[in-house]
VORO-830615 format. One record per residue (C-alpha): x, y, z; residue in three letters. Coordinates in steps of 0.1 Angstrom, whole numbers, padded with zeros to 4 digits, always signed. Each point is the difference from the previous one (the first is absolute). Layout:
<sites>
XYZALA;...
</sites>
This chain:
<sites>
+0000+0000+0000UNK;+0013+0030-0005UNK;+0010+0029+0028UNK;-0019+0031+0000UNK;+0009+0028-0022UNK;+0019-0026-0026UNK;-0013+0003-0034UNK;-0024-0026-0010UNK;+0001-0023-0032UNK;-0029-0001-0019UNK;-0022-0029+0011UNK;-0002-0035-0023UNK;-0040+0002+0004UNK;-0011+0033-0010UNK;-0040-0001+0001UNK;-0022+0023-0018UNK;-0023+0025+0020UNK;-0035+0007-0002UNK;-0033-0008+0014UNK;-0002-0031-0024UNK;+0030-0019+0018UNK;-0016+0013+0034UNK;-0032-0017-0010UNK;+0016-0027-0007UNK;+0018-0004+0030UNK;-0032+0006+0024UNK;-0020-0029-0019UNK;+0035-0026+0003UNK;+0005+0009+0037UNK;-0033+0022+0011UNK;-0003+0039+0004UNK;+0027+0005+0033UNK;+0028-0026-0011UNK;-0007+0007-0034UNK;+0006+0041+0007UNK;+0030-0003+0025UNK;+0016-0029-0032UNK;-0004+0028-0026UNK;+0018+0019+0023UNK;+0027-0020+0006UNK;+0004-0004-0039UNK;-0004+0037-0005UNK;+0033+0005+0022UNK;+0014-0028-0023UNK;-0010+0023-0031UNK;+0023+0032+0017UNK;+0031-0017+0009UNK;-0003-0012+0026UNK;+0012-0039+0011UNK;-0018-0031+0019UNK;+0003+0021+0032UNK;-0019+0029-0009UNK;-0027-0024-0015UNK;-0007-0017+0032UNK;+0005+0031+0022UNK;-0029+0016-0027UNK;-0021-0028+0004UNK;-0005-0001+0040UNK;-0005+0033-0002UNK;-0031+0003-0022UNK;-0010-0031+0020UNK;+0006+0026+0035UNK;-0018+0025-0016UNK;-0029-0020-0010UNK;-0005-0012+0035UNK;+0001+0031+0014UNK;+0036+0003+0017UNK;+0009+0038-0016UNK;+0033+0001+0022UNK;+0015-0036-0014UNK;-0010+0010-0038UNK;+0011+0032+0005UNK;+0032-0009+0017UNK;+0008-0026-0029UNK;-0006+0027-0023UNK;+0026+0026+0014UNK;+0026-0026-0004UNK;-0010-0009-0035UNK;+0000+0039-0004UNK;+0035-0002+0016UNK;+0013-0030-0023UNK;-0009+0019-0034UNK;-0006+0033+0001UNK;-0008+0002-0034UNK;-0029-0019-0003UNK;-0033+0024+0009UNK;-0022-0032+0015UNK;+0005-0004+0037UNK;+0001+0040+0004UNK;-0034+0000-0017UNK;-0008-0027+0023UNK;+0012+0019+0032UNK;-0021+0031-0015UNK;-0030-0021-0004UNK;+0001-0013+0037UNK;+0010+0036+0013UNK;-0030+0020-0021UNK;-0023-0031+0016UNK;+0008+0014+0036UNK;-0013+0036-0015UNK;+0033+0009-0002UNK;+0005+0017-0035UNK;+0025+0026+0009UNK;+0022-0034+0008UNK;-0011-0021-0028UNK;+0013+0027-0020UNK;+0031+0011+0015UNK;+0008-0041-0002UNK;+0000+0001-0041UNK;+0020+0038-0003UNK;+0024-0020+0019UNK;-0003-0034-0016UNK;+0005+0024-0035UNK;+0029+0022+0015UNK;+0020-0034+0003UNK;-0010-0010-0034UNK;-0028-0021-0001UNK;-0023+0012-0031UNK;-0029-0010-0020UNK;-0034+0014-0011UNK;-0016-0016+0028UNK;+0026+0019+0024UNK;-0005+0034-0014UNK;-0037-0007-0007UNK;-0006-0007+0039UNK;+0022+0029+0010UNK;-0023+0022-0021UNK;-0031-0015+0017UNK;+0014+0008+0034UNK;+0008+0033-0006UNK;-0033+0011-0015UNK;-0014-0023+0033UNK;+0016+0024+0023UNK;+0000+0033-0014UNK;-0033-0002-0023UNK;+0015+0003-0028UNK;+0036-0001-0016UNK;-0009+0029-0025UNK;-0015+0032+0001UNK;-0036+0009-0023UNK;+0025+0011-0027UNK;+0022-0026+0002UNK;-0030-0023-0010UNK;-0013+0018-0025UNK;+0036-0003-0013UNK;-0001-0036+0005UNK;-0030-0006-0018UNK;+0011+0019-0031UNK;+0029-0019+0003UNK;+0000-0028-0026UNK;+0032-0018+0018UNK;-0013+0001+0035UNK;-0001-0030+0020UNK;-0032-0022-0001UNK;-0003+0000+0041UNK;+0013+0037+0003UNK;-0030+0014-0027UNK;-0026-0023+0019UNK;+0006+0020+0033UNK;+0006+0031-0021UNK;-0031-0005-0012UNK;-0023-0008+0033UNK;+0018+0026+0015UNK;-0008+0023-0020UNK;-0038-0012+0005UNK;+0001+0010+0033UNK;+0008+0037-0011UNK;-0028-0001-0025UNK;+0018-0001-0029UNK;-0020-0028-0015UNK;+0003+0008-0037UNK;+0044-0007+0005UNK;-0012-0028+0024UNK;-0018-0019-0023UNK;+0027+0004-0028UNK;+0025-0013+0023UNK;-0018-0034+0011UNK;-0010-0007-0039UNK;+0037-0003-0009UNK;+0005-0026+0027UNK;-0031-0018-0002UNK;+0014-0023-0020UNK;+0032-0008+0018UNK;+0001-0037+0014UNK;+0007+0005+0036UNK;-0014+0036+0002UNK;-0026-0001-0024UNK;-0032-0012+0022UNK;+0005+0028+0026UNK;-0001+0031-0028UNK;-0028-0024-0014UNK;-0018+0001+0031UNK;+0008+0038+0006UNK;-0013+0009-0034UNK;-0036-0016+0005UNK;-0001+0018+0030UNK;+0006+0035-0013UNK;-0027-0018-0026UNK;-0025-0002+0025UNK;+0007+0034+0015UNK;-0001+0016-0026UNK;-0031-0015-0012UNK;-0016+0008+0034UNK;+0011+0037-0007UNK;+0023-0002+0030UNK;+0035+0010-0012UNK;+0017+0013+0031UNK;+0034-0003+0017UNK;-0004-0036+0009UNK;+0013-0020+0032UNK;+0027-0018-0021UNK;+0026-0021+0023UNK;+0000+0003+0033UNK;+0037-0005+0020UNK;+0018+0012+0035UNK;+0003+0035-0018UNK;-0040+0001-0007UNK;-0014-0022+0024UNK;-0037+0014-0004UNK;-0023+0012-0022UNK;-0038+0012+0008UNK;-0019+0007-0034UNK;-0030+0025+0009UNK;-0032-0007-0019UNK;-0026+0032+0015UNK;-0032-0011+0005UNK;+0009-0039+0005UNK;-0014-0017+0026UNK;+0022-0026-0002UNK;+0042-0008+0013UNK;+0014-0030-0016UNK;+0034-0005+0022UNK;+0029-0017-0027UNK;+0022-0018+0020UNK;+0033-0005-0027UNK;+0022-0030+0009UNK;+0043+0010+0002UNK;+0003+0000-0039UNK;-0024+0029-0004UNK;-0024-0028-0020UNK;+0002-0030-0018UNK;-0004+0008-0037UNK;-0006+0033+0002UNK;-0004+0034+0022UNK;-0022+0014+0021UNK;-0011+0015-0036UNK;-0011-0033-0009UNK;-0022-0003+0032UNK;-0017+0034-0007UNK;-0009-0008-0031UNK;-0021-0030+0009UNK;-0021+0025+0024UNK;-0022+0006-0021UNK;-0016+0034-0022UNK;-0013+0010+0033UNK;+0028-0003+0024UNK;+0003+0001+0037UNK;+0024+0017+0023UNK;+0026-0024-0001UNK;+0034-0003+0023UNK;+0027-0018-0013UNK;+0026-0013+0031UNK;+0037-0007-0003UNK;+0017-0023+0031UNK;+0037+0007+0000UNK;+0008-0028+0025UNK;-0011-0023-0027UNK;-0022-0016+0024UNK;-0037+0003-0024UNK;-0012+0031+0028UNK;+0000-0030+0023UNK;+0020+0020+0028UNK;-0013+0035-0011UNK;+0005+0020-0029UNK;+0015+0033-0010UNK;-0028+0027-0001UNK;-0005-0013+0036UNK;+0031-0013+0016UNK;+0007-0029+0019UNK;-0025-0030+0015UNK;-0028-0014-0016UNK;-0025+0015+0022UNK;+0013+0037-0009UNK;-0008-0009-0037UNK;-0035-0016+0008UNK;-0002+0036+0022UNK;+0013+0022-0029UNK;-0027-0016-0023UNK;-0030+0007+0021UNK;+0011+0035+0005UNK;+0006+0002-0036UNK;-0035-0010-0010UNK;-0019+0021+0024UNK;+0020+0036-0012UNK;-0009-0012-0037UNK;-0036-0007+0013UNK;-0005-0029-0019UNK;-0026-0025+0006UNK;+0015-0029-0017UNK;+0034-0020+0005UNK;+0019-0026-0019UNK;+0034-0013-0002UNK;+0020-0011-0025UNK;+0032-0018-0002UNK;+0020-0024-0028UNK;+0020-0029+0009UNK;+0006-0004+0040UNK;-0008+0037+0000UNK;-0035-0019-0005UNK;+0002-0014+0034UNK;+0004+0036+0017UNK;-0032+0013-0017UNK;-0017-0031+0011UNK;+0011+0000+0034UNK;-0005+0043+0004UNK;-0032-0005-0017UNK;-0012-0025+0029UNK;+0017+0027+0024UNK;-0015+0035-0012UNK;-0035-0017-0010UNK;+0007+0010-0038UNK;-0031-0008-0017UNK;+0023-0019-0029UNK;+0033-0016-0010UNK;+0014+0000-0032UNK;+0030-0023-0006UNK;+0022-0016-0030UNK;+0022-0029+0006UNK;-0005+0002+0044UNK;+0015-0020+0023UNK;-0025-0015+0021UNK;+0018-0013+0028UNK;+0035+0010+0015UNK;+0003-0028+0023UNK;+0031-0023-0001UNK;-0019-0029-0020UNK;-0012+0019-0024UNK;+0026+0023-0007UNK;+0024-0032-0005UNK;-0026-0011-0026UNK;+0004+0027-0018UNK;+0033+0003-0004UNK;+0009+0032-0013UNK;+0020+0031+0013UNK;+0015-0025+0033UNK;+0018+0030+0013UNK;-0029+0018+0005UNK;-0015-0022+0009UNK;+0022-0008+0029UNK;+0001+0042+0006UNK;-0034-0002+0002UNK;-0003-0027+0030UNK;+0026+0015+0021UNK;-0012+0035-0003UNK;-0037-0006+0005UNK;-0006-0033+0009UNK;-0030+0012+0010UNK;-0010+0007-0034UNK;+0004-0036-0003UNK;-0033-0012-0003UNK;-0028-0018-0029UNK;-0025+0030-0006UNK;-0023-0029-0011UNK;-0018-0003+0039UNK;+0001+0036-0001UNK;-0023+0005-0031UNK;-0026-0029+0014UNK;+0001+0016+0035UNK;-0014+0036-0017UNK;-0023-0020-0023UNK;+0001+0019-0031UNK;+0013+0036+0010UNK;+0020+0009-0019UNK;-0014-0012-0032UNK;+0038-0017-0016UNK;+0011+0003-0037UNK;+0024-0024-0005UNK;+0019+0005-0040UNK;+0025-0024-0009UNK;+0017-0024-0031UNK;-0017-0033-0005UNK;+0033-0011-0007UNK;+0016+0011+0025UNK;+0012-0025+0026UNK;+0008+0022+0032UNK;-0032+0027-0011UNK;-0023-0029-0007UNK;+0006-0018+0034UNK;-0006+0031+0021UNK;-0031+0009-0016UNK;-0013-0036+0006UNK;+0010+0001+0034UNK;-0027+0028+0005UNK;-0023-0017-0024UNK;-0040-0005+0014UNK;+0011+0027+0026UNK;-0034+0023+0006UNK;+0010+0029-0016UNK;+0026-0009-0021UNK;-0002+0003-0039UNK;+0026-0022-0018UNK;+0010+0023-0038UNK;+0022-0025-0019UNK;+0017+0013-0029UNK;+0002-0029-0025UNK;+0034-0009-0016UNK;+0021+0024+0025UNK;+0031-0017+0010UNK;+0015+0033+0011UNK;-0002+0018+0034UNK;-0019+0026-0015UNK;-0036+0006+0001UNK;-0005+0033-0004UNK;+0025+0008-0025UNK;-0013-0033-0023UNK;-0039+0015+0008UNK;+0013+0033-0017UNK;+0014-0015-0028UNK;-0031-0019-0011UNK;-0019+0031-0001UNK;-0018-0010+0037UNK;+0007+0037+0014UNK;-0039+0000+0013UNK;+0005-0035+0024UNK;+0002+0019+0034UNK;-0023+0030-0005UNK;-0033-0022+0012UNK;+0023-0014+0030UNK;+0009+0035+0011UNK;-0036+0012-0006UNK;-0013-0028+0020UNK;-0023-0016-0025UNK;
</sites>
């Protein structure tokens, strides 16, 4: 093996990359050894010997079973071993932006890059972490130059172009998401951004829109004068799945409603408080009352995507909101069921050491209250983790399964957009 710092030889196996060798792995050796063996081959692919294979493999397999600290630490010594290669500190930025920790998870890649690791996944990540923290990496003209610019970069226009959105400059907006709606790993988000300035513009609503939300813009309230109505957005750590907030807005209808949209820093899905209203659950649940009476409003409902959809279920039950909206929820955040699912295991540890009490099957809830809140429940019929979380609620009073046939992804919303469905939640905020 060779001693760290020495050059490394190419390797004799030198697999290709790509989600079709990834596939392949997971259905040879299922979805957690088949992940932590791509891995392990991927190290293989940059240099790196037997040794770094193995030590790449048992971390993915850490990681996957929640234990951050031995993944990470793995990581920093792959990071250590070959500098060069931009995979572990992308790894170690993953974990740190997981804790909520963005100004880390970006300082991590500068670094990473300053001792020469590269690639367009490096720089692309640094970018996103930068406009994460400070709103925006570029200033209303700098957009607009962007946008006119035919060389810019695909992911650099596409948050040229919401941002620009958000300072009502929808015209430039638009032009910039229709030169990357055809891009293969970009192209669904301007997709999905362009039918919803489609059906806000149809609804003769072209504003300054929410756009992303992030640590440096952690809360938007959208003021509709003479609504009798709050809808409170609850936006899980990546600002939304898919799409914006913009995205959300759009689906709320020609008529909408007051509508809050919620950012939680702490990455913790608002489960331990939120930013408009500081720390503890029970000073956001307060912060929302208070909210609804000085806006007067007669009518409530939450709304979350992805685990996000577990807070508006859960602060729904809590404030007596008269609906919930969700897209891809998590139903249960107990330790059985959030094995079963599988996904994001270091938040999912975070989660059940920060709030353990937050711990808990909403499914007893919901039967305990009989039917209030009426529960809207969107998800992909094809959707493995989605599908069994809406089941798990399923004959619930009160709950209302909405599958979306032939959605794989974890995005509801964004895919109800894209069909043309922009009307599917008007009735459920309306009540009818």
């Amino acid at each position: 093996m060779a001693e760290a710092g020495a050059p490394r030889r190419p390797a004799v196996f030198v697999p290709a990359a790509g989600d079709g060798l990834r596939k392949a792995l997971a259905a040879a050796l299922g979805a957690k050894h088949g992940g932590a063996a791509w891995f392990a081959l991927s190290a293989l692919r940059r240099g790196g010997g037997p040794g770094d294979a193995a030590r790449a493999y048992r971390a993915q397999l850490a990681w996957e079973r929640g234990d951050s600290a031995r993944a990470e630490a793995a990581w920093r010594g792959l990071a250590g071993r070959s500098p060069g290669n931009p995979d572990w500190p992308l790894w170690l930025s993953n974990a740190a932006a997981t804790r909520g920790e963005f100004a880390a998870a970006e300082r991590i890649l500068v670094e990473a890059r300053e001792r020469g690791a590269a690639g367009p996944a490096l720089e692309m990540t640094i970018e996103h972490y930068g406009r994460w923290l400070r709103r925006s990496n570029i200033a209303p003209a700098e957009a607009e130059a962007l946008v006119n610019d035919p060389g810019a970069p695909p992911y650099r226009l596409l948050h040229a172009a919401i941002f620009l959105s958000t300072e009502g400059r929808l015209d430039l907006a638009r032009q910039g998401l229709a030169r990357v709606a055809g891009h293969p790993r970009h192209g669904r988000q301007a997709r999905t951004e362009l039918a919803a300035l489609d059906a806000l513009e149809r609804g003769g609503l072209q504003a300054s829109l929410p756009g992303t939300l992030s640590p440096a813009r952690p809360h938007v309230l959208v003021r509709r004068p003479g609504s009798d109505t709050l809808v409170i957005v609850f936006m899980p750590p990546a600002g939304g799945f898919g799409g914006t907030a913009n995205a959300i807005q759009a689906m709320l209808g020609t008529n909408p409603p007051h509508a809050l949209y919620l950012y939680d820093s702490k990455a913790l899905y608002h489960l331990a408080g939120t930013d408009r209203f500081g720390d503890g659950y029970s000073a956001m649940v307060d912060g929302l009352r208070r909210l609804g009476g000085e806006l007067g409003v007669r009518r409530v409902v939450t709304l979350g995507p992805s685990a996000a959809g577990f807070t508006a279920i859960r602060v729904g039950l809590d404030i007596g909101a008269d609906a919930v909206v969700a897209a891809g929820a998590v139903t249960s955040m107990t330790a059985e069921a959030m094995h079963a699912d599988g996904r994001m295991p270091g938040t999912r540890s975070r989660l059940l050491e920060s709030v353990p009490e937050q711990a808990r099957d909403l499914k007893p809830d919901l039967v305990a209250r009989a039917g209030r809140p009426r529960v809207h429940l969107f998800y992909g019929d094809s959707n493995r983790e989605d599908g069994m979380h809406a089941h798990h609620l399923s004959g619930v009073p009160g709950v209302t399964l909405h599958p979306i046939a032939d959605l794989g992804m974890h995005d509801p919303f964004g895919e109800l957009l894209l069909r043309g469905e922009t009307g599917a939640l008007e009735p459920l905020l309306a009540g009818d």
